[in-house]
SEGU-201359 format. One record per residue (C-alpha): y, x, z. Coordinates in steps of 0.001 Angstrom, whole numbers, padded with zeros to 6 digits, always signed. Example, Ala and Ser with C-alpha at 12.3 -4.5 7.8 and 13.67 -1.06 7.14 Angstrom:
BEGIN
-004500+012300+007800
-001060+013670+007140
END
This chain:
BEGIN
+000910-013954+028867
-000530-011241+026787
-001714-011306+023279
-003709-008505+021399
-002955-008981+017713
-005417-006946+014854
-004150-006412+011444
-005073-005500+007990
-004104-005156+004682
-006213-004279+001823
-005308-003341-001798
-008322-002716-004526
-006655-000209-006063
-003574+001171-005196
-001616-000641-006405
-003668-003268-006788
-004877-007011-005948
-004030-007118-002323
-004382-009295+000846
-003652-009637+004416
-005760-010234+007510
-004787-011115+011472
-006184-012262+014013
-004591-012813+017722
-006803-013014+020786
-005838-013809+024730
-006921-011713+027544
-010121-013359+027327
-010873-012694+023770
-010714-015690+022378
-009607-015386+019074
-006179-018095+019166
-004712-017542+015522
-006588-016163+012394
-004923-015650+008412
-006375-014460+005609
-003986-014486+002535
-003428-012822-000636
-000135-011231-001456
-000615-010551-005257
-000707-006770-006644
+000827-003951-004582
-000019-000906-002999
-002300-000892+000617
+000938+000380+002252
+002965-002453+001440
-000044-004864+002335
-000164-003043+005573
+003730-004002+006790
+002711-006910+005120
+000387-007935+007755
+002599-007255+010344
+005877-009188+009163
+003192-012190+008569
+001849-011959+012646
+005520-011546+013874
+006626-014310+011639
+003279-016483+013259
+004094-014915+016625
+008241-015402+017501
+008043-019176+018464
+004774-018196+020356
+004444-018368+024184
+003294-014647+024618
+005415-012195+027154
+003824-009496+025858
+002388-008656+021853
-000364-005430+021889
-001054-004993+018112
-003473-002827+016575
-003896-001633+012910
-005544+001085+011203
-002745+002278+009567
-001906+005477+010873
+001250+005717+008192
+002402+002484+009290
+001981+002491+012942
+003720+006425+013160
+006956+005532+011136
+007647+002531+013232
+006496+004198+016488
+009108+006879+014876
+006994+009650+014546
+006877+010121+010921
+010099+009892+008848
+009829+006971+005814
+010736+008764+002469
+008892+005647+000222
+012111+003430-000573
+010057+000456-000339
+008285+001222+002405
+012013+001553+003981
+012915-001272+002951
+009586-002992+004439
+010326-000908+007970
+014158-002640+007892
+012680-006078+007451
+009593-005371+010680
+012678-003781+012758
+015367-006954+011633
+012420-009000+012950
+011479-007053+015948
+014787-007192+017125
+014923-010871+017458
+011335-011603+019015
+011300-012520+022694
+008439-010634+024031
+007295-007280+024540
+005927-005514+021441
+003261-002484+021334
+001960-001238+018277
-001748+000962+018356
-003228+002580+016024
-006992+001909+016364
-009853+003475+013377
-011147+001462+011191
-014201+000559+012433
-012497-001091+015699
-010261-003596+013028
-013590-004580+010687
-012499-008493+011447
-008944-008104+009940
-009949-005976+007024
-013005-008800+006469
-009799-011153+006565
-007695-009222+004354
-010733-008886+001753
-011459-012744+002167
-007377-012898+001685
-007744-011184-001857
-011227-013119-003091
-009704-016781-002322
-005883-015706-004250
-004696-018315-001637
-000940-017451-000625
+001053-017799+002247
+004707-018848+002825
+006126-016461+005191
END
């Protein structure tokens, strides 16, 4: 079975009060799993991988064959597609934790990068995740 995944993070500033958003539809697009969740004050980088350790976290007990996930994070989506190089040291840090992880799911994994007005429902999530300061144990 495949799932189509859309994630989010959002900082207000930068570094600043930050959240997460995901949401994971079937192939009918029905939305299956939804977070919204605030991750305290970093930068919208580190929100970003965030986002996507939180939906492979959600995802590796999960039924799905196959994982499509889209985010509007060009940065984030190039380094671990290996296009771009990671020079942050916490951002390479966050890409050893997502790769850790992605070596030990059991379905297929594709990562997009979609613009931002194609991911409004995760960023809404990952705004929502900031306003309500509720956090997540992940």
């Amino acid at each position: 079975m495949t799932l189509y995944a859309f994630i989010d993070g959002a900082s207000r500033g930068n570094p600043g009060e930050s959240g997460i958003g995901l949401i994971v539809k079937d192939q009918n697009g029905r939305r299956i799993l939804s977070l919204e969740a605030y991750i305290g004050r970093t930068t919208n980088n580190i929100a970003e991988y965030t986002a996507l350790l939180a939906l492979l976290t959600k995802m590796k007990k999960s039924q799905c064959t196959r994982l499509i996930v889209h985010s509007d994070s060009e940065l984030m989506v190039r380094q671990l597609n290996k296009e771009y190089k990671v020079k942050d040291q916490q951002l390479k840090k966050f890409l050893q934790k997502v790769s850790k992880v992605l070596d030990d799911i059991p379905f297929q994994f594709e990562l997009k990068h979609i613009s931002r007005n194609l991911n409004a429902e995760a960023d809404k999530l990952a705004n929502n995740g900031i306003d309500s300061k509720k956090r997540i144990k992940m």
